[in-house]
mmCIF file of the N, C-alpha and C atoms, coordinates in Angstrom:
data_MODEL
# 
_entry.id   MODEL 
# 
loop_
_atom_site.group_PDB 
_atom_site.id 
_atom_site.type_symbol 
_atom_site.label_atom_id 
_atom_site.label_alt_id 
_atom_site.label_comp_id 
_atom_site.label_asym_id 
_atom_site.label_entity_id 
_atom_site.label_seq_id 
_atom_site.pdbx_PDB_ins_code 
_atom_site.Cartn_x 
_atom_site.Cartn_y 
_atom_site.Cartn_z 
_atom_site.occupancy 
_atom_site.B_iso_or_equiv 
_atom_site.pdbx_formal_charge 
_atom_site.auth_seq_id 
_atom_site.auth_comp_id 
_atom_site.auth_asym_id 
_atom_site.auth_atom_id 
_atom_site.pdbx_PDB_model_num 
ATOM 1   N N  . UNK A 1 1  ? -0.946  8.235   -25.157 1.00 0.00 ? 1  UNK A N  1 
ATOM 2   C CA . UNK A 1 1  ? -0.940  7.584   -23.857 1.00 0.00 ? 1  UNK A CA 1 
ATOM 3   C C  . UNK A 1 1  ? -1.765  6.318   -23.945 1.00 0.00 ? 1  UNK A C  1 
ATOM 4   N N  . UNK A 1 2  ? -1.476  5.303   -23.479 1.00 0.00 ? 2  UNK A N  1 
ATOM 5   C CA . UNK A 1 2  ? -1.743  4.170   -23.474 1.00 0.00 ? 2  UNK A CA 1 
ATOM 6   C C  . UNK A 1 2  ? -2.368  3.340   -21.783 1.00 0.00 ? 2  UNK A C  1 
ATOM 7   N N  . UNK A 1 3  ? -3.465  3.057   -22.061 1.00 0.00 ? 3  UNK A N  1 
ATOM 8   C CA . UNK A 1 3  ? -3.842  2.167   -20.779 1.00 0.00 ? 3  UNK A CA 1 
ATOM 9   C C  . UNK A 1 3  ? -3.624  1.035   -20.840 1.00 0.00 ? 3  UNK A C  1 
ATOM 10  N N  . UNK A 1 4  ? -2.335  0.845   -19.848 1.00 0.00 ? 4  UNK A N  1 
ATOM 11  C CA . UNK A 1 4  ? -2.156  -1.027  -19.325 1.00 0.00 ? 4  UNK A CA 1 
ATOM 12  C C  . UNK A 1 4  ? -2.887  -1.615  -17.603 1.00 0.00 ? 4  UNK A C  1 
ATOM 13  N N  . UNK A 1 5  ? -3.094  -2.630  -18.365 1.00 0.00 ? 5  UNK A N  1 
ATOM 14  C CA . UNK A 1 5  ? -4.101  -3.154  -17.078 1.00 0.00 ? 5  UNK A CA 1 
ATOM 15  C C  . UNK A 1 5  ? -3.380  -4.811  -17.130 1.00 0.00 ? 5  UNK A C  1 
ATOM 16  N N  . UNK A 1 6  ? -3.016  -4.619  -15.438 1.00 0.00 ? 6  UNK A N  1 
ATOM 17  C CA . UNK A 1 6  ? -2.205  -6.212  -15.006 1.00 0.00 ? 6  UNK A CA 1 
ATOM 18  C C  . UNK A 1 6  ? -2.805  -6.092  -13.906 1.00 0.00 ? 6  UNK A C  1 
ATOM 19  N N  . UNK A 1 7  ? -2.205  -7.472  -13.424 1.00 0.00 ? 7  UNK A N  1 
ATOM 20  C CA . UNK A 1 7  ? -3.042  -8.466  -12.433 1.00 0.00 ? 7  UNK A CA 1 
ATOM 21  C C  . UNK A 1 7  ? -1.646  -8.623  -11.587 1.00 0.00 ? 7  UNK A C  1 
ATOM 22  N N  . UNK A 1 8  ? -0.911  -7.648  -11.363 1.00 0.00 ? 8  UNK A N  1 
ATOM 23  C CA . UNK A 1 8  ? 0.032   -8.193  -9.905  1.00 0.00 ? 8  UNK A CA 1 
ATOM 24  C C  . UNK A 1 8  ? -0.441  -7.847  -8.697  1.00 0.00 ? 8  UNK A C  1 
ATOM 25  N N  . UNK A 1 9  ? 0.606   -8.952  -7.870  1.00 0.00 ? 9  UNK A N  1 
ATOM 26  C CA . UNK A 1 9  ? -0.614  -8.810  -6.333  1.00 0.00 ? 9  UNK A CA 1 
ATOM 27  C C  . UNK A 1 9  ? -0.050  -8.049  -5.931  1.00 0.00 ? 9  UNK A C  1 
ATOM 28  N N  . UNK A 1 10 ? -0.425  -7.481  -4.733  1.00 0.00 ? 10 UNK A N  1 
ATOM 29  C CA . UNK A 1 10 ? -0.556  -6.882  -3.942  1.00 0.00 ? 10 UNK A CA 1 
ATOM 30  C C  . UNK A 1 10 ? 1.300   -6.509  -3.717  1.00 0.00 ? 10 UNK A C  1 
ATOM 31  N N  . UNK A 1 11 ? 1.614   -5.587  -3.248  1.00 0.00 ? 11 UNK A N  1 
ATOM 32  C CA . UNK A 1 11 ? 3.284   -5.230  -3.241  1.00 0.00 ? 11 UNK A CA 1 
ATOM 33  C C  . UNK A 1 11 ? 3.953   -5.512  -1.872  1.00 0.00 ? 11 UNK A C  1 
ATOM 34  N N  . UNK A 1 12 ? 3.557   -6.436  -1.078  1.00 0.00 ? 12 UNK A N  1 
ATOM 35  C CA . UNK A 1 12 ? 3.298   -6.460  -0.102  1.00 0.00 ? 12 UNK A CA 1 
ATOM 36  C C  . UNK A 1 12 ? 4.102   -8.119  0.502   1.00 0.00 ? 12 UNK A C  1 
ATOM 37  N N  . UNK A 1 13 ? 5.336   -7.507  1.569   1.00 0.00 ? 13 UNK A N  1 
ATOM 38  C CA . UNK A 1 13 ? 5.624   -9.003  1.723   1.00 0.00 ? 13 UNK A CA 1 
ATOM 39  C C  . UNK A 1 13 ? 5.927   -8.930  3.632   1.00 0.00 ? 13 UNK A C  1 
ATOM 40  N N  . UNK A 1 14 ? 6.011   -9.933  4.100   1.00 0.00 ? 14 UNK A N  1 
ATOM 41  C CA . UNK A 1 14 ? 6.078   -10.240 5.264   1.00 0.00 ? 14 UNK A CA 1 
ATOM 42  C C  . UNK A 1 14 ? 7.581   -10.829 5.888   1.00 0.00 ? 14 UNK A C  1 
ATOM 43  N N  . UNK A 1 15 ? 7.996   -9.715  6.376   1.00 0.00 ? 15 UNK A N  1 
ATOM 44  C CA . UNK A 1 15 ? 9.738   -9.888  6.661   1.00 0.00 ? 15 UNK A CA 1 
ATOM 45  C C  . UNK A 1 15 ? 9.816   -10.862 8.049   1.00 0.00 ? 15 UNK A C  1 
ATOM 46  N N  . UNK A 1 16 ? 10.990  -10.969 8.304   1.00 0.00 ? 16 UNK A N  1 
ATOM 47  C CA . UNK A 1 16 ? 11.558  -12.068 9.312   1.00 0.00 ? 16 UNK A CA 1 
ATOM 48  C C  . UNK A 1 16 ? 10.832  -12.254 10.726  1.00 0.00 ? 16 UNK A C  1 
ATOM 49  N N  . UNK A 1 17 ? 10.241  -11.170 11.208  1.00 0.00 ? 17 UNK A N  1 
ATOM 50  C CA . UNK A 1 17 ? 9.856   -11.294 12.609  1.00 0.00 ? 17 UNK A CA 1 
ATOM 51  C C  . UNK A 1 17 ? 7.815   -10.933 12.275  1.00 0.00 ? 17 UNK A C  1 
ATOM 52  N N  . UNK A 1 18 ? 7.828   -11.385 10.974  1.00 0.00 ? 18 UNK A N  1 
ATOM 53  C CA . UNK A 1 18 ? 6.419   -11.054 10.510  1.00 0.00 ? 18 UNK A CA 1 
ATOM 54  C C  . UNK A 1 18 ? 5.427   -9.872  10.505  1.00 0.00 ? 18 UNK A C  1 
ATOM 55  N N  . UNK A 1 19 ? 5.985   -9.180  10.099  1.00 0.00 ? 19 UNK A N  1 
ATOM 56  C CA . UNK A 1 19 ? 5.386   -7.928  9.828   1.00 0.00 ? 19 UNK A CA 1 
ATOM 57  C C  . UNK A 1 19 ? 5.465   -7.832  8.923   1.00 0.00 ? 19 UNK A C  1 
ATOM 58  N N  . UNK A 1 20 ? 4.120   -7.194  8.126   1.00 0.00 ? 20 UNK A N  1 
ATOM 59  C CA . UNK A 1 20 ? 4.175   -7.028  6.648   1.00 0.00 ? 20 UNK A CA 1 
ATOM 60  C C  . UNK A 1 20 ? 4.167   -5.778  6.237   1.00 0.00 ? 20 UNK A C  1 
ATOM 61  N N  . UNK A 1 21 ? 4.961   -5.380  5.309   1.00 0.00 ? 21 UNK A N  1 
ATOM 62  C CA . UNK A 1 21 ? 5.614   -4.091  4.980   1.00 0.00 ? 21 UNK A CA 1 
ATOM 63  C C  . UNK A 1 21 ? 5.498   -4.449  3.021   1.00 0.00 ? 21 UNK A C  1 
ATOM 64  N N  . UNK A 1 22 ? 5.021   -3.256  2.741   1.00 0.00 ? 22 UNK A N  1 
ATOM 65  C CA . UNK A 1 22 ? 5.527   -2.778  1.541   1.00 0.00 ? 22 UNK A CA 1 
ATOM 66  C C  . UNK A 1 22 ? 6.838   -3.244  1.035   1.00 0.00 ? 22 UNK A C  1 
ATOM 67  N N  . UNK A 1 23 ? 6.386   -3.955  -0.253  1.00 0.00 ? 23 UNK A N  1 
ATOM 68  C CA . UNK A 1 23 ? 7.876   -4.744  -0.987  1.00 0.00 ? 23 UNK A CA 1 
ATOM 69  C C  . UNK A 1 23 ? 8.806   -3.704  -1.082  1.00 0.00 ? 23 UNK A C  1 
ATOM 70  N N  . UNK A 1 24 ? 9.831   -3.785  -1.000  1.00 0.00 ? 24 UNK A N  1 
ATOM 71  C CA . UNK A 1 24 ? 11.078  -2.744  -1.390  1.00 0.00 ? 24 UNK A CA 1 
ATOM 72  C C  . UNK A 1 24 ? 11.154  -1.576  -0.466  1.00 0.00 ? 24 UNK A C  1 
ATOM 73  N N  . UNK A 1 25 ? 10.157  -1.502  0.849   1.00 0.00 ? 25 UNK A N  1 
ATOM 74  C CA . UNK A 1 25 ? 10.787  -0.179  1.722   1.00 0.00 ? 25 UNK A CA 1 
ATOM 75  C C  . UNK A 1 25 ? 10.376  -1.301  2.905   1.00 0.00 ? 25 UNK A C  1 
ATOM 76  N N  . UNK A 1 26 ? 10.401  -0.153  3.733   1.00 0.00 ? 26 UNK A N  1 
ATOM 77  C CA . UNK A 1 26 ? 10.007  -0.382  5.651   1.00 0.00 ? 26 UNK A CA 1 
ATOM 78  C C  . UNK A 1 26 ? 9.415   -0.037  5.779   1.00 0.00 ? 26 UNK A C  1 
ATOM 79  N N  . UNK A 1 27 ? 7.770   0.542   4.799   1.00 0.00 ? 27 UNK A N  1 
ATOM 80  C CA . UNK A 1 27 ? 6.710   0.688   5.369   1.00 0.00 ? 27 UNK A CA 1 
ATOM 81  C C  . UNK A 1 27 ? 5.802   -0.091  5.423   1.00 0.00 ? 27 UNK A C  1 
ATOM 82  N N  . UNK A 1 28 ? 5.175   -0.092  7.067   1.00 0.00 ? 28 UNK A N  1 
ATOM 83  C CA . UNK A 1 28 ? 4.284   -1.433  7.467   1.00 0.00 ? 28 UNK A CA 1 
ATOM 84  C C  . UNK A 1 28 ? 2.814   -1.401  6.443   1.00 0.00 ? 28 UNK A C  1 
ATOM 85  N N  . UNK A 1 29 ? 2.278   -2.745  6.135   1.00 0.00 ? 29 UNK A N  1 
ATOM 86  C CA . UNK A 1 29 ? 0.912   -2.196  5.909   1.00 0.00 ? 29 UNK A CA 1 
ATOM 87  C C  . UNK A 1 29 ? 0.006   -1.153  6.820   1.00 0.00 ? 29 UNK A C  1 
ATOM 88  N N  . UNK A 1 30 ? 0.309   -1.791  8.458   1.00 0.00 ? 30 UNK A N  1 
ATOM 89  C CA . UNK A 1 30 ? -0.601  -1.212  9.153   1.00 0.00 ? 30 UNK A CA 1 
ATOM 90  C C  . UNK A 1 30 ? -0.448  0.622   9.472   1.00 0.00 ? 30 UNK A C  1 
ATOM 91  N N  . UNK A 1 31 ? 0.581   1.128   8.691   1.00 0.00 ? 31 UNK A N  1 
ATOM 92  C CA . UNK A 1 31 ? 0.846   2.371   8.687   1.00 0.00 ? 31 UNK A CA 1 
ATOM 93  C C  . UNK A 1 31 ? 0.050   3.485   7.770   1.00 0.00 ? 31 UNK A C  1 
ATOM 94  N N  . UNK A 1 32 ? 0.002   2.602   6.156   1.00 0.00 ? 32 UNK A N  1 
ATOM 95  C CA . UNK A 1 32 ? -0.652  2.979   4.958   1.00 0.00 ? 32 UNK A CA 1 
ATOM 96  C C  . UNK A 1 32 ? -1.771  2.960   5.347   1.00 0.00 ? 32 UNK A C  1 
ATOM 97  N N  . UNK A 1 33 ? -2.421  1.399   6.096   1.00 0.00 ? 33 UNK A N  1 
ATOM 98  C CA . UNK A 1 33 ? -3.985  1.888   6.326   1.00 0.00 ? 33 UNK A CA 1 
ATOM 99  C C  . UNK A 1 33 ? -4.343  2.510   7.196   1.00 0.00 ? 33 UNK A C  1 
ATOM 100 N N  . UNK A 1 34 ? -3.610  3.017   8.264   1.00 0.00 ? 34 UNK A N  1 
ATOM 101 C CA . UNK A 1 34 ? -3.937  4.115   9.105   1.00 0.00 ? 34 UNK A CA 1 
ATOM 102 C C  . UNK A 1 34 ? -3.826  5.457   8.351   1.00 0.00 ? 34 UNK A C  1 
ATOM 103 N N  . UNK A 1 35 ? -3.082  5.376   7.430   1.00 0.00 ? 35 UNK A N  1 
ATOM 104 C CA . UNK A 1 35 ? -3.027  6.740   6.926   1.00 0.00 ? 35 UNK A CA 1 
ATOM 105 C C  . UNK A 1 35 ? -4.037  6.619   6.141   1.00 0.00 ? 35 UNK A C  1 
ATOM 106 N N  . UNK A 1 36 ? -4.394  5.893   5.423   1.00 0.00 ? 36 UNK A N  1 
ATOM 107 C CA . UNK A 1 36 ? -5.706  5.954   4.463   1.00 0.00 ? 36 UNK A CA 1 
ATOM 108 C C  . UNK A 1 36 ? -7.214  6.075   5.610   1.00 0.00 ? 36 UNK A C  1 
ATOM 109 N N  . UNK A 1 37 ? -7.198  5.458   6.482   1.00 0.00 ? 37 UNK A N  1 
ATOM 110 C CA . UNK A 1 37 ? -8.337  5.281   7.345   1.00 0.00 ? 37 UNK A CA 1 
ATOM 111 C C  . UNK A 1 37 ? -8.890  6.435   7.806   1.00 0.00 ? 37 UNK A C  1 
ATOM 112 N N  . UNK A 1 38 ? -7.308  7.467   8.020   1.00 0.00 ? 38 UNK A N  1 
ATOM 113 C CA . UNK A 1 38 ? -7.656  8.232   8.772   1.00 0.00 ? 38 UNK A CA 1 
ATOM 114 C C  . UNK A 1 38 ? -7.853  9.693   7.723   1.00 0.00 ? 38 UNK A C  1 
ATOM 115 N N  . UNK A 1 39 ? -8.076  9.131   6.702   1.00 0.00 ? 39 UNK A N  1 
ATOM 116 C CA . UNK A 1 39 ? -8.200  9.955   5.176   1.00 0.00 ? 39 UNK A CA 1 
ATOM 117 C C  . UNK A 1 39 ? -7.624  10.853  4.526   1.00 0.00 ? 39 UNK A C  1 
ATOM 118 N N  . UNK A 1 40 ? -6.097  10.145  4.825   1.00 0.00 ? 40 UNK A N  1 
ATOM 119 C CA . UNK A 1 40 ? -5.094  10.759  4.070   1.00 0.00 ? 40 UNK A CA 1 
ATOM 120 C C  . UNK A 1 40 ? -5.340  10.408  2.101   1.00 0.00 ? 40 UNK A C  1 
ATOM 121 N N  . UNK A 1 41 ? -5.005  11.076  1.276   1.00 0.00 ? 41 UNK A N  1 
ATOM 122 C CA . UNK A 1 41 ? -5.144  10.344  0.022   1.00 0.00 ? 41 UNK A CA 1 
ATOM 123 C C  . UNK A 1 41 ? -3.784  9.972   -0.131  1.00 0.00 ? 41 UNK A C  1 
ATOM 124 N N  . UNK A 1 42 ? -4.071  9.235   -1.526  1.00 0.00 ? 42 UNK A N  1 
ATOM 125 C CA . UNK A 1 42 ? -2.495  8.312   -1.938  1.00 0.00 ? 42 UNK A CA 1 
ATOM 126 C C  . UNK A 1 42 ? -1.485  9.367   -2.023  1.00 0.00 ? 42 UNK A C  1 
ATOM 127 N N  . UNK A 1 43 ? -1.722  10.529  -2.587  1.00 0.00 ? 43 UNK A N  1 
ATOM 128 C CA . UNK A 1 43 ? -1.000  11.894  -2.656  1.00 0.00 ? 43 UNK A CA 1 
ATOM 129 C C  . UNK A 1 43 ? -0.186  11.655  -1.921  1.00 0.00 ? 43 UNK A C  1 
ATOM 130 N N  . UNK A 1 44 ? -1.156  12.174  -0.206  1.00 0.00 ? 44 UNK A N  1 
ATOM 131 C CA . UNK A 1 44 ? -0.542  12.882  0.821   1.00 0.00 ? 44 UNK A CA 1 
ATOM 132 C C  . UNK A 1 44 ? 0.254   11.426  1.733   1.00 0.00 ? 44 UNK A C  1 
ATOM 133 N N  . UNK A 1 45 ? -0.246  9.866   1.232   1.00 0.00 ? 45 UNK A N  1 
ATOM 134 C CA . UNK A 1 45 ? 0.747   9.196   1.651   1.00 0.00 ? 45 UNK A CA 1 
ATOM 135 C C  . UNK A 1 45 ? 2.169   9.096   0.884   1.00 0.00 ? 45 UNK A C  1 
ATOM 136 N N  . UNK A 1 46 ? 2.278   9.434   -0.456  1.00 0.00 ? 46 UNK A N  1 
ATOM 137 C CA . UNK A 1 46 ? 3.540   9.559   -0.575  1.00 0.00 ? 46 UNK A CA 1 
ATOM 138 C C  . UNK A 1 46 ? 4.323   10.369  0.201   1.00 0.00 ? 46 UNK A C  1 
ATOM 139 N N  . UNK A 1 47 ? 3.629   11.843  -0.216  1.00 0.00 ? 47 UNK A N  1 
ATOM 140 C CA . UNK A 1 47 ? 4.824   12.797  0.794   1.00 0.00 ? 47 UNK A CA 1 
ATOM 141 C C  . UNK A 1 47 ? 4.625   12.330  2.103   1.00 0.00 ? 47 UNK A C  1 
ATOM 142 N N  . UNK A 1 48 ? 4.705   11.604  2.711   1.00 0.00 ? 48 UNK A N  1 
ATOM 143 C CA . UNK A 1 48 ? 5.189   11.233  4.136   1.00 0.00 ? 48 UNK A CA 1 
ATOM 144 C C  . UNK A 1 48 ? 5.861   10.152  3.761   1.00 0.00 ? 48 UNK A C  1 
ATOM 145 N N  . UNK A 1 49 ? 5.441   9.528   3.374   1.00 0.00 ? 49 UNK A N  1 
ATOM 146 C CA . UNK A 1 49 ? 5.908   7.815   2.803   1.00 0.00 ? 49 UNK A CA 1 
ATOM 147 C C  . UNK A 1 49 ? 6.785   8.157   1.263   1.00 0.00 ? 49 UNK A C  1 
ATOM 148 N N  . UNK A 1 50 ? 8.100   8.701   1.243   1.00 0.00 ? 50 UNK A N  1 
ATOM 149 C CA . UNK A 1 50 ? 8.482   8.889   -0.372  1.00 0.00 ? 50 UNK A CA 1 
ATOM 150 C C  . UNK A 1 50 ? 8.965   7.603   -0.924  1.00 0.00 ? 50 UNK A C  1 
ATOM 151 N N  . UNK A 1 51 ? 9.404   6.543   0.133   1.00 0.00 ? 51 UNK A N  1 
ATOM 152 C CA . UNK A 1 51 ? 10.249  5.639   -0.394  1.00 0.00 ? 51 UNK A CA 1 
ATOM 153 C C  . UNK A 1 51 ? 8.695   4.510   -1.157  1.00 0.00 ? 51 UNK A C  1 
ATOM 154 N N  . UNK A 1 52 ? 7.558   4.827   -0.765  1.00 0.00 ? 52 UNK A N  1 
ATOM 155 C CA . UNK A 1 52 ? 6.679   4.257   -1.836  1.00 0.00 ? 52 UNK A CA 1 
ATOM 156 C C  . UNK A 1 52 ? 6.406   4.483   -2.954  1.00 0.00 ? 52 UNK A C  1 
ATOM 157 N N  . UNK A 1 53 ? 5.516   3.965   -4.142  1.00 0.00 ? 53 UNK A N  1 
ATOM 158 C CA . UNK A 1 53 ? 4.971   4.583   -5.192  1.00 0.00 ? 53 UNK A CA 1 
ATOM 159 C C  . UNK A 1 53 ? 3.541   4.627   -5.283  1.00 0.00 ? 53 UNK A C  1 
ATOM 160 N N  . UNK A 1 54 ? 3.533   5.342   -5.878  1.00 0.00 ? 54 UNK A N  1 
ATOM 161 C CA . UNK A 1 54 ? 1.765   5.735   -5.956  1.00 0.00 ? 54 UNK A CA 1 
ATOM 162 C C  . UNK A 1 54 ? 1.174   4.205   -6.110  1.00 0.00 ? 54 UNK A C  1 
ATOM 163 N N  . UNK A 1 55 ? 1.630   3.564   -7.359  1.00 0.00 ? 55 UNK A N  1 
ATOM 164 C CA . UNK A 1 55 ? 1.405   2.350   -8.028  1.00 0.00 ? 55 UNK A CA 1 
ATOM 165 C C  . UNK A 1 55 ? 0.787   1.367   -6.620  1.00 0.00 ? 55 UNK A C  1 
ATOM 166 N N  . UNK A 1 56 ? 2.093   1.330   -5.756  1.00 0.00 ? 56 UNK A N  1 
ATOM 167 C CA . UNK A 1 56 ? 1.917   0.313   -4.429  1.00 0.00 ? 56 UNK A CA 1 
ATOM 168 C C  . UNK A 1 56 ? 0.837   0.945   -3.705  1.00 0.00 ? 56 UNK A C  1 
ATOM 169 N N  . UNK A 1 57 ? 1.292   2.352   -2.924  1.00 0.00 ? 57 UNK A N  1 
ATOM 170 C CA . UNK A 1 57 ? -0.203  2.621   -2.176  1.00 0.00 ? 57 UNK A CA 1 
ATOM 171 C C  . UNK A 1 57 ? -1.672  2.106   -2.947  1.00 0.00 ? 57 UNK A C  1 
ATOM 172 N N  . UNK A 1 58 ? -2.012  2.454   -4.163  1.00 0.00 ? 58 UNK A N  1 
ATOM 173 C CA . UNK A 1 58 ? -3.256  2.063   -4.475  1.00 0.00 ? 58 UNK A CA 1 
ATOM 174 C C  . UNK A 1 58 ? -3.362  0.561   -4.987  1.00 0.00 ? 58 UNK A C  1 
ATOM 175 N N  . UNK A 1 59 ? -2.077  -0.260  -4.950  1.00 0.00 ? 59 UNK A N  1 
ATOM 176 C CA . UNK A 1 59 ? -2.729  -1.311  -4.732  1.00 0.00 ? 59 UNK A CA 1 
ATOM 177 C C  . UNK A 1 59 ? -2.718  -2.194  -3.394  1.00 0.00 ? 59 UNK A C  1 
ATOM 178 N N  . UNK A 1 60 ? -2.238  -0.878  -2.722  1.00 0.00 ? 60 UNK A N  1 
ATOM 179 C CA . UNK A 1 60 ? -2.338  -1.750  -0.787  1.00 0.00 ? 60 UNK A CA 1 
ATOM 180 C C  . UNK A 1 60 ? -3.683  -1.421  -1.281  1.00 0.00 ? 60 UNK A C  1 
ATOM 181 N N  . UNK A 1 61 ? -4.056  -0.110  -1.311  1.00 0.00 ? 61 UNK A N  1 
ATOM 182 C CA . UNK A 1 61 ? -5.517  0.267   -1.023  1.00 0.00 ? 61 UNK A CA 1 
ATOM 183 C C  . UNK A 1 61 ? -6.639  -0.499  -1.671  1.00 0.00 ? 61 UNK A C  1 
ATOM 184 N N  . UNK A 1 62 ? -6.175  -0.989  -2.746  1.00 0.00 ? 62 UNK A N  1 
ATOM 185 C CA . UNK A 1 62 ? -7.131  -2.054  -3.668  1.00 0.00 ? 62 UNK A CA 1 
ATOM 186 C C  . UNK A 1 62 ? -7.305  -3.001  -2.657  1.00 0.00 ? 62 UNK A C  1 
ATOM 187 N N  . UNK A 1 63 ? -6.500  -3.777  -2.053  1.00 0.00 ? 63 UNK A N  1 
ATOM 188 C CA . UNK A 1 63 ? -6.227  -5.056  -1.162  1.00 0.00 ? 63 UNK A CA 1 
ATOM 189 C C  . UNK A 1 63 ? -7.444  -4.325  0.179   1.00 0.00 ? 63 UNK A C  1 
ATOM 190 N N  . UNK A 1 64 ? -7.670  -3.595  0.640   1.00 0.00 ? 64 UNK A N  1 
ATOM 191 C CA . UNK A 1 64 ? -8.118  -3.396  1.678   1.00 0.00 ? 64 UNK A CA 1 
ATOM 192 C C  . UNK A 1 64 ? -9.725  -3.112  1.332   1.00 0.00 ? 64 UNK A C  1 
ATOM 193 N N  . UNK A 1 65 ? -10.169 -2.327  0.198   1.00 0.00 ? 65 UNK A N  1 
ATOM 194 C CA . UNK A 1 65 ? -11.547 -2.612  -0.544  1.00 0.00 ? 65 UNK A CA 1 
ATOM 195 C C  . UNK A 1 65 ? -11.745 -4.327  -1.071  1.00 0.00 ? 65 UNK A C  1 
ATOM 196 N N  . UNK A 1 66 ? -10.663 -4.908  -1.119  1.00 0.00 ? 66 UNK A N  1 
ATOM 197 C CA . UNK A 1 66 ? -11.156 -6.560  -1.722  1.00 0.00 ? 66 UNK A CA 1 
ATOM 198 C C  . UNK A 1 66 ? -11.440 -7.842  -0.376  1.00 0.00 ? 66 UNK A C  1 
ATOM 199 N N  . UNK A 1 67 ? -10.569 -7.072  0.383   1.00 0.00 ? 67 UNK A N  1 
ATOM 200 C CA . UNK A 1 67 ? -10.275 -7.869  2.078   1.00 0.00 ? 67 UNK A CA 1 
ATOM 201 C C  . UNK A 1 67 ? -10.850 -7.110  3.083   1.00 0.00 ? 67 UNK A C  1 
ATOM 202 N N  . UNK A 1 68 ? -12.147 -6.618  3.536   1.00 0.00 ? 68 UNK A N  1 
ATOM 203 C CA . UNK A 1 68 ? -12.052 -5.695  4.334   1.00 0.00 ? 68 UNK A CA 1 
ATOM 204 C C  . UNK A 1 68 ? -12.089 -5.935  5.843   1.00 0.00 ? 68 UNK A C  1 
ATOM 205 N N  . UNK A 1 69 ? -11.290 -7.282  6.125   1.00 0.00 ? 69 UNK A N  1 
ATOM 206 C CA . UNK A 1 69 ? -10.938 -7.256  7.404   1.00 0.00 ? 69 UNK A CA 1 
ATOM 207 C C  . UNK A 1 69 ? -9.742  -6.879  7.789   1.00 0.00 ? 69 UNK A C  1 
ATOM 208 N N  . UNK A 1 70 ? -9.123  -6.029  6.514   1.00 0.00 ? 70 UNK A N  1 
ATOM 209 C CA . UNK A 1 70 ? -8.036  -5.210  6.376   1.00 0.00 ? 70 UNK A CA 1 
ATOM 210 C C  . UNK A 1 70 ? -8.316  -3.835  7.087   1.00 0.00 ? 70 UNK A C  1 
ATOM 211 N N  . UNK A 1 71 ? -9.478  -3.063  7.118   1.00 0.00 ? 71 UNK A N  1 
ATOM 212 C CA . UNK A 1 71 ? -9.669  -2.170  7.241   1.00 0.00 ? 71 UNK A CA 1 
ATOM 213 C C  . UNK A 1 71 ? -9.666  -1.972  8.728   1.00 0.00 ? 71 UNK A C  1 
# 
């Protein structure tokens, strides 16, 4: 097993009427960090959230420890 370490941002894009949602589904940021806030782990946001990946939740969650007027 091998450790790779990259520098992509955040998975995170801002659709037509500006809301920002998770690249590749319909989940809002402000959904993930309620679920994290309210101390769900990345786990238990997949199984609610399947159309994410672990990968994305923890790097919304990275984004919100680096920005914390995210929180």
């Amino acid at each position: 097993m091998s450790l790779e370490i990259s520098n992509d941002p955040a998975p995170l894009v801002t659709d037509g009427d500006g809301v920002v949602r998770v690249r590749g589904t319909r989940v809002r940021l402000d959904t993930v960090v309620y679920a994290f806030n309210q101390g769900a782990s990345a786990e238990e946001i997949l199984q609610q959230y399947p159309s994410l990946t672990l990968a994305d939740i923890y790097a919304t969650v990275q984004l919100l420890f680096a920005a914390p007027k995210f929180r």
